[in-house]
C-alpha positions in Angstrom: 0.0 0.0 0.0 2.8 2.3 0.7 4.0 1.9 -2.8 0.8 2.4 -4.1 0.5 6.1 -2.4 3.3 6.9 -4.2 1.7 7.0 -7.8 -0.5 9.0 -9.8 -4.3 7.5 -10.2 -3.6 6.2 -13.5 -0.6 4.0 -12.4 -2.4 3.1 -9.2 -4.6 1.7 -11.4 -2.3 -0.2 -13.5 -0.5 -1.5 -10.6 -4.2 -2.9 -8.9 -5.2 -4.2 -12.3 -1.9 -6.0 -12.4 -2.3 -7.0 -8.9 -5.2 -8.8 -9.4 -4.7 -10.4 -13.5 -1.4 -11.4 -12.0 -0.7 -12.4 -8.9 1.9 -14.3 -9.8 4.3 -11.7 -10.8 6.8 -10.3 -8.7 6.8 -6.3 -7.4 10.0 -5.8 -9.8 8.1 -6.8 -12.7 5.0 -4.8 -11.8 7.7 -1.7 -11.5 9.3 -2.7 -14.6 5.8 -2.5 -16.7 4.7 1.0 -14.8 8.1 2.4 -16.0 7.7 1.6 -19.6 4.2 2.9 -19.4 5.3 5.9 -17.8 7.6 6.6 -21.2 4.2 6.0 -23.5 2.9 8.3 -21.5 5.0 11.0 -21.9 4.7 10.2 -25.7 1.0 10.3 -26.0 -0.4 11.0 -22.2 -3.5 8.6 -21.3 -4.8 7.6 -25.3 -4.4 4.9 -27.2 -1.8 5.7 -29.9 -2.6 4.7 -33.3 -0.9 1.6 -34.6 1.8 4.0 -37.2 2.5 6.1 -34.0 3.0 3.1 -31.5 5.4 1.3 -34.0 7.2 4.7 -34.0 8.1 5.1 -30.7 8.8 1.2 -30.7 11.6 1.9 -33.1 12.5 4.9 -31.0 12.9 2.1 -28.6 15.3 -0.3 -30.2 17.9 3.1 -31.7 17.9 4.4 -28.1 18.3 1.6 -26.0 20.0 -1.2 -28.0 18.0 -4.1 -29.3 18.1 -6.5 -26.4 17.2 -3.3 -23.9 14.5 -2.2 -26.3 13.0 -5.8 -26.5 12.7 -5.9 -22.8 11.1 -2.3 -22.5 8.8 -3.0 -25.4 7.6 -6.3 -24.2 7.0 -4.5 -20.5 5.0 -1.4 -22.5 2.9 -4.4 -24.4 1.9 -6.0 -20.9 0.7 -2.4 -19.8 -1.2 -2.0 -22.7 -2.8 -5.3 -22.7 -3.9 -5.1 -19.4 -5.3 -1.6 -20.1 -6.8 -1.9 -23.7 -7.1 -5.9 -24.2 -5.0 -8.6 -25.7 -5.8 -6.8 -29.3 -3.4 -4.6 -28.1 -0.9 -6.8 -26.7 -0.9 -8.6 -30.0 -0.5 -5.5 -32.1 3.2 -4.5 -30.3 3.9 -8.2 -30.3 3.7 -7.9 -33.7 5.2 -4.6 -34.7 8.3 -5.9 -32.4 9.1 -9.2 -34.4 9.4 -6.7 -37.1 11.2 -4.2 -35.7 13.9 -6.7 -34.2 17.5 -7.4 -36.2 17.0 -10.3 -37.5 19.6 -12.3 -39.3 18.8 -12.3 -43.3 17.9 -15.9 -44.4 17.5 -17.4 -48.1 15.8 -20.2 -48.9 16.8 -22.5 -51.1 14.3 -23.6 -54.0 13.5 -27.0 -54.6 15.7 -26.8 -57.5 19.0 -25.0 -55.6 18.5 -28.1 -53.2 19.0 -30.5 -56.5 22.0 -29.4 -57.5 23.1 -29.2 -53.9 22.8 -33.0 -54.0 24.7 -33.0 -57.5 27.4 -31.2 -56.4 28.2 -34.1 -54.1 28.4 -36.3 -57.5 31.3 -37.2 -59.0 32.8 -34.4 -61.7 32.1 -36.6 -64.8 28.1 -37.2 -63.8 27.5 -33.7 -62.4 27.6 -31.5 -65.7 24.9 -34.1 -67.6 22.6 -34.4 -64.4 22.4 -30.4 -64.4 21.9 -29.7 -67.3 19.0 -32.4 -67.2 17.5 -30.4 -64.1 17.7 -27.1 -65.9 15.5 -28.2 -68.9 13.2 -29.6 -66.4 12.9 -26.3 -64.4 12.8 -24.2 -67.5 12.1 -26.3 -70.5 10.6 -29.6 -69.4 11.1 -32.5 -71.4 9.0 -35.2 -72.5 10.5 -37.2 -70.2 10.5 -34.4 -67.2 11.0 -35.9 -63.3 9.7 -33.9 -60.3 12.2 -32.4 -58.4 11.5 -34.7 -55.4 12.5 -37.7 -58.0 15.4 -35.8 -59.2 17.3 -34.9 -55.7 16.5 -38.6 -54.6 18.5 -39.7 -57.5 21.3 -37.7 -57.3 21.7 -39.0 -53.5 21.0 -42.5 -55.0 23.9 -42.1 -57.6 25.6 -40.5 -55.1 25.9 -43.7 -53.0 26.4 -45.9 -56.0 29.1 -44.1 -57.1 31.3 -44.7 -53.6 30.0 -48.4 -53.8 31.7 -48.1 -57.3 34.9 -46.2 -55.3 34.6 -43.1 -58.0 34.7 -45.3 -61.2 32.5 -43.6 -63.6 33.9 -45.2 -67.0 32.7 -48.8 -66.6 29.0 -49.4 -68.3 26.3 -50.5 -65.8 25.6 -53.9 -65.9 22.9 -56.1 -64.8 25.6 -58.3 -62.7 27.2 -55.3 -61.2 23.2 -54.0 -59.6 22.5 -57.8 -58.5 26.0 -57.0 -56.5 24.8 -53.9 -55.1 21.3 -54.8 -54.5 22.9 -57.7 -51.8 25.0 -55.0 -50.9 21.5 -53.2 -49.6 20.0 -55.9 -48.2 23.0 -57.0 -45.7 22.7 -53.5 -44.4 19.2 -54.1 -43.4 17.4 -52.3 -46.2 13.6 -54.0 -46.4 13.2 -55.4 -50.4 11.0 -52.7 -51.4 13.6 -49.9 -50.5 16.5 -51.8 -52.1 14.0 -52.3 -55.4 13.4 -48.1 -55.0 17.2 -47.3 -55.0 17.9 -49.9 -57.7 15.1 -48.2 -60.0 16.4 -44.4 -59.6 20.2 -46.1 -60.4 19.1 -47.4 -63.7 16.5 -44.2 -64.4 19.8 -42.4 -63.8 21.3 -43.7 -66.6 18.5 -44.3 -69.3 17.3 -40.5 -68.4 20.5 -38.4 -68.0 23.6 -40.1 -67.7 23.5 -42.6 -71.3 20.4 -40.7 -72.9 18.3 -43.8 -74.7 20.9 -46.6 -72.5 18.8 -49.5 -72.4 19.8 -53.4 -71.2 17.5 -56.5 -70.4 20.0 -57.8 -67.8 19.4 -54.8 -65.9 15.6 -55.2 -66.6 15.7 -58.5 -65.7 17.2 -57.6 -62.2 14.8 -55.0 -61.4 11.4 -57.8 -62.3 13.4 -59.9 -60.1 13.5 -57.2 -57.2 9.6 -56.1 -58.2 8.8 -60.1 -57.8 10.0 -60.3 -54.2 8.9 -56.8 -53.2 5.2 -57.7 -54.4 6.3 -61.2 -52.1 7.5 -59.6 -49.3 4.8 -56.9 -49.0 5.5 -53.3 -47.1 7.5 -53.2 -44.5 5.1 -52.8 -41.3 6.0 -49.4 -39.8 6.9 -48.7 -36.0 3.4 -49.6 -34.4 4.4 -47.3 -31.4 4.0 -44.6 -34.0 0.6 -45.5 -34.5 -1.4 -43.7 -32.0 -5.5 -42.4 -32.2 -5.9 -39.6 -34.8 -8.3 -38.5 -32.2 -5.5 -38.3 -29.9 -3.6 -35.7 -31.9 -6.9 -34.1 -32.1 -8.2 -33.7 -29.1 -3.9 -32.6 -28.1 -4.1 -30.0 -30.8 -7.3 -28.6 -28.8 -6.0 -28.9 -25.4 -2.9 -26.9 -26.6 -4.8 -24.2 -28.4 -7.4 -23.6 -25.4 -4.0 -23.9 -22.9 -2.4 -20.6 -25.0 -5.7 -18.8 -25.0 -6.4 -19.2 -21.6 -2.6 -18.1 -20.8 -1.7 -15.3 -18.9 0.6 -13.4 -21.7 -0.6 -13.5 -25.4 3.0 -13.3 -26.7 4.5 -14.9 -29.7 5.3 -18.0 -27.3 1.4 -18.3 -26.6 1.0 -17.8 -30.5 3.4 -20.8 -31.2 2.0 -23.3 -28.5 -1.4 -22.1 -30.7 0.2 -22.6 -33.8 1.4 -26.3 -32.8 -1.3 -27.3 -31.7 -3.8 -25.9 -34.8 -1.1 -27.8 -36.8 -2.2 -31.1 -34.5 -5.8 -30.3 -35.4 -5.9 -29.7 -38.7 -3.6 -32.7 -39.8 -6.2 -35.3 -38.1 -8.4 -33.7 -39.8 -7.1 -33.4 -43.5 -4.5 -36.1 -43.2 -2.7 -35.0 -46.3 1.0 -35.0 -46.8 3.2 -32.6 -45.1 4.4 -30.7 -47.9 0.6 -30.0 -49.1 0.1 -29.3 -45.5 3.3 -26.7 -45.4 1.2 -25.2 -48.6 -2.0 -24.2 -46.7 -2.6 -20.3 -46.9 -5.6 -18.6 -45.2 -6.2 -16.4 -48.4 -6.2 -19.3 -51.2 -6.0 -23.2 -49.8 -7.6 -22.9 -46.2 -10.6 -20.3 -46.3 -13.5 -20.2 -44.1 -16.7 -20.2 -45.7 -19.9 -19.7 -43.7 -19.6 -21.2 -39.8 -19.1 -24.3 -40.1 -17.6 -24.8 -43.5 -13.9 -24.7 -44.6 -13.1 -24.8 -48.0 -9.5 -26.9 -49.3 -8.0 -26.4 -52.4 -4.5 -27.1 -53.1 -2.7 -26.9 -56.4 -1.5 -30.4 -57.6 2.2 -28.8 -57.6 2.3 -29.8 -53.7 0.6 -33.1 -54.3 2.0 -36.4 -54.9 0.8 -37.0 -58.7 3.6 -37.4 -61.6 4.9 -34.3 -62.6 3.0 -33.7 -66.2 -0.2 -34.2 -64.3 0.8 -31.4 -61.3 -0.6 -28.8 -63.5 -4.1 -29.3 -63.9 -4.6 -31.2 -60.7 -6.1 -30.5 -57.2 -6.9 -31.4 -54.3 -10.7 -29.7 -53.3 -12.5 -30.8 -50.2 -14.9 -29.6 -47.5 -14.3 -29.4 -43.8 -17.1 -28.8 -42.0 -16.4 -29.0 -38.2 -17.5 -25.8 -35.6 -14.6 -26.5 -34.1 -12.2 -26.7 -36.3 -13.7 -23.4 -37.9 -13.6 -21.3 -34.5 -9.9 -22.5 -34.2 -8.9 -21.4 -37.1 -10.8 -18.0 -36.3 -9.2 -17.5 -33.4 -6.2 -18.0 -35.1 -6.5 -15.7 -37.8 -7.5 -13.0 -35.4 -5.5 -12.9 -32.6 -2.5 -15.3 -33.2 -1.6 -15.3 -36.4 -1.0 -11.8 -36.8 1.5 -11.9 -33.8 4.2 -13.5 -36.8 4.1 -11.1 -39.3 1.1 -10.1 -42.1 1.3 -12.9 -44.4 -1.2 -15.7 -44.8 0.3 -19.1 -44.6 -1.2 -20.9 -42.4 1.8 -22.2 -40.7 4.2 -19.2 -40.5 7.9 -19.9 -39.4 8.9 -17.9 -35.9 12.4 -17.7 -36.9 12.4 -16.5 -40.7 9.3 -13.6 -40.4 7.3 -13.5 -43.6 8.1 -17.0 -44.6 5.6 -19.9 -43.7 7.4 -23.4 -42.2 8.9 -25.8 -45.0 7.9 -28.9 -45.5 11.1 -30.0 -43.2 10.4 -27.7 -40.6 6.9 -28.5 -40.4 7.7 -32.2 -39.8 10.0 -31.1 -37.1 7.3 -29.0 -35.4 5.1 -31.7 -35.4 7.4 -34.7 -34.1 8.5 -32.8 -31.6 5.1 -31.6 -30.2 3.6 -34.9 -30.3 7.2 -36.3 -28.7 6.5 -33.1 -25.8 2.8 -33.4 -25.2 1.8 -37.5 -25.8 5.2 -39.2 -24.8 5.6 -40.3 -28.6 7.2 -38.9 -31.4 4.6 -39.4 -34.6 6.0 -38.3 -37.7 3.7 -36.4 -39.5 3.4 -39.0 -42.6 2.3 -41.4 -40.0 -1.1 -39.1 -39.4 -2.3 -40.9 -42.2 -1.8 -44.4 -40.8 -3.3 -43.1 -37.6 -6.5 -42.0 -40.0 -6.7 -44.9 -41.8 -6.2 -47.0 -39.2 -8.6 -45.6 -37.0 -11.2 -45.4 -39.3 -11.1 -49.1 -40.3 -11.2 -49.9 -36.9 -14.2 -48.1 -35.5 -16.4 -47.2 -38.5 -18.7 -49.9 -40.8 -16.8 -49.8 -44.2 -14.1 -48.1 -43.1 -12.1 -49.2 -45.4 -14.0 -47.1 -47.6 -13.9 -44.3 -45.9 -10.1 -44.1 -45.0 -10.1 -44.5 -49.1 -11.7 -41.4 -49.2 -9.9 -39.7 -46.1 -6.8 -40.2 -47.7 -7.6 -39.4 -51.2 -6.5 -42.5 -52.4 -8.0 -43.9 -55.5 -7.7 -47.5 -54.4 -9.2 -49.2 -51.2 -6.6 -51.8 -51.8 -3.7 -49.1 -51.6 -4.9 -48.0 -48.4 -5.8 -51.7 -46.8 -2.6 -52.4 -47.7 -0.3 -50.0 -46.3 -1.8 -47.6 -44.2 -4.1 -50.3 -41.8 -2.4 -51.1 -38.7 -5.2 -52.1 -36.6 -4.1 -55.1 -35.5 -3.6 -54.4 -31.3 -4.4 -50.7 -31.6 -6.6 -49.4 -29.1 -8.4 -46.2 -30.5 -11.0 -44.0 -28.8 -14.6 -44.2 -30.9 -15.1 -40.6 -30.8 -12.7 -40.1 -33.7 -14.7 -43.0 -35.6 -18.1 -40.9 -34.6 -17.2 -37.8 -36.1 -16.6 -39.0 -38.9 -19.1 -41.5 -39.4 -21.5 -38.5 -38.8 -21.7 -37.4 -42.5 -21.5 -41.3 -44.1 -23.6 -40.4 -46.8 -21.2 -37.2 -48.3 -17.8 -38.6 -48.8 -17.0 -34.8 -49.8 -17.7 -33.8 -46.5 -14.8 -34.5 -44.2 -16.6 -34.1 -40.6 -13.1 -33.8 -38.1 
């Protein structure tokens, strides 16, 4: 009380309304955020700046005081302000501060830059033929044209092959020589269908870019041979600790996103936990791939419609489809969840413009404007799930969890994880995306989806 005599009504009331939203801080904090406010208001008295003359005194902030002693005063101002004028207005210096901050200057490297990084690692002889291959495809594509997912993997195919050849790039390739290596594979532990994958993108290597038009029916005959015992051998059954409920990373994404609302401090730390756990949402409910998931953009591939409704469309250049068919193919669906749709509300509102004032609906904390790569994205999400459910789910495995799931709790599900995965085949999706043998699910995950049976366009998550 003695400390309270000592200020002005306004602070006194600062100080009480502090008091009582947060106990929990200590009397040098509380000082800490009175003595930035005091500065504002010797700037602009007991108003609300607007949002150009706030983000001028923050910059006054940083020249003045240094960018570590500007951050601290800046993020002290922004709790005064949010407890005064609401976590709107917390949000807004939150934002203006990220992009105020020196930030170290990042490039990312296109999909084609990462490509010839992997050629570079080839040897001399092979690199010059496999670049110039990858520049007709990225500015004249050929008949004959390979994504660039196709193209990196063969280079760090041919890559390997050429140290199990110790550098020799003169001798032909020879059907004897790839029944060698594919042994080779298969004592190092590789399952058949992964040694049959790297055998393919050796000899696609050579027909494609290395020999133009090489052709030979012993190597042919090596790669039926390898087809014959994959088919045989079937998919390799993936981790089954991996394979956890979808509604599990459902109903985690919500806890998480209700757990940074109802937070004390509406900082970029409360808008990541929200971002991770709108990222565990949404990919139980559109279990797609992460790179089309990296893709997702509030203006263009995730926009809400009318409560409930949330319209997907994604350009076939993120999908998996062969390259000539990437331009003229989608992927369009309908979400229709309340939920989901006052999640992502919330997030466009109050979170997501805490990282900068793009649209992607993933943004990345550390590079500001630029959503999260595919990479990154994965990352995030194995290491939230690793955090928050004791497991570390990588994020293709969503799709198992889906599929799995749904065969498991709903009638036909079969059919229905068809559908939930976009697969054109029930057999594709029996076969290597059911693990339900001796996993447990919840049936709420099964109900929510079984709720709109009769619309397979209509994914209800």
């Amino acid at each position: 009380m003695a400390r309270k005599r000592k200020l002005d009504p306004e602070t006194a009331r600062l100080w009480d309304r502090l008091s009582k939203r947060h106990p929990e801080y200590p009397d040098s904090r509380r000082a800490s955020i009175l003595s930035a406010y005091r500065g504002y208001r010797e700037e602009f008295g007991s108003r609300l700046a607007s949002e150009a003359a706030l983000r001028g005194y923050l910059q006054s902030l940083f020249r003045e005081k240094g960018a570590n002693q500007g951050y601290a005063v800046a993020m002290h101002l922004r709790d005064a302000l949010r407890t005064l004028w609401g976590d709107d207005t917390g949000a807004t210096v939150t934002r203006h501060v990220r992009d105020i901050q020196p930030r170290a200057e990042v490039t990312l490297k296109s999909e084609w830059d990462a490509i010839r990084g992997a050629v570079a690692h080839l040897p001399a002889a092979w690199r010059t033929p496999f670049n110039n291959f990858v520049t007709r495809c990225e500015t004249d594509p050929p008949d004959d044209i390979l994504s660039p997912f196709s193209l990196k993997s063969m280079a760090e195919v041919l890559n390997r092959w050429a140290h199990f050849r110790r550098g020799d790039t003169s001798r032909p390739l020879t059907g004897a020589e790839l029944t060698e290596y594919a042994a080779y594979l298969a004592d190092k532990g590789l399952w058949v269908s992964a040694v049959l994958s790297a055998v393919e993108k050796i000899y696609m290597s050579y027909t494609h870019i290395l020999i133009p038009g090489f052709r030979s029916g012993a190597c042919q005959a090596v790669l039926r041979d390898l087809k014959g015992r994959a088919e045989t051998a079937g998919p390799k059954r993936k981790n089954p600790a991996q394979i956890v409920p979808a509604s599990l990373l459902y109903r985690t994404g919500q806890e998480m996103m209700a757990e940074a609302q109802a937070g004390p401090s509406h900082d970029i730390r409360a808008a990541t936990l929200y971002r991770n756990g709108f990222l565990l949402t949404v990919a139980a409910a559109l279990p797609l791939r992460r790179r089309a998931l990296a893709s997702l953009d509030l203006a263009t591939s995730f926009c809400l419609d009318e409560r409930p409704v949330i319209q997907i469309d994604i350009p076939g250049h993120y999908l998996k489809l062969r390259q000539n068919k990437k331009n003229y193919s989608r992927y369009q669906a309908q979400l229709t969840s309340p939920a989901l749709w006052d999640a992502a509300q919330a997030w466009r509102q109050r979170f997501r413009p805490m990282f900068d004032e793009g649209t992607a609906l993933f943004p990345s904390v550390r590079i500001k404007g630029e959503a999260l790569v595919s990479d990154a994205l994965g990352q995030v999400f194995g290491d939230t799930t690793e955090q928050r459910i004791g497991v570390r789910v990588p994020i293709h495995r969503v799709r198992d969890c889906v599929a799995t799931e749904a065969i498991e709790e709903m009638e036909h599900g079969a059919g229905w994880a068809r559908v939930l995965l976009d697969h054109t085949s029930t057999q594709t999706t029996t076969k290597f995306y059911d693990h339900s043998t001796g996993v447990a699910v919840s049936r709420e995950f099964g109900q929510l989806v079984a709720a709109r049976r009769s619309d397979p366009v209509d994914l209800i998550l």
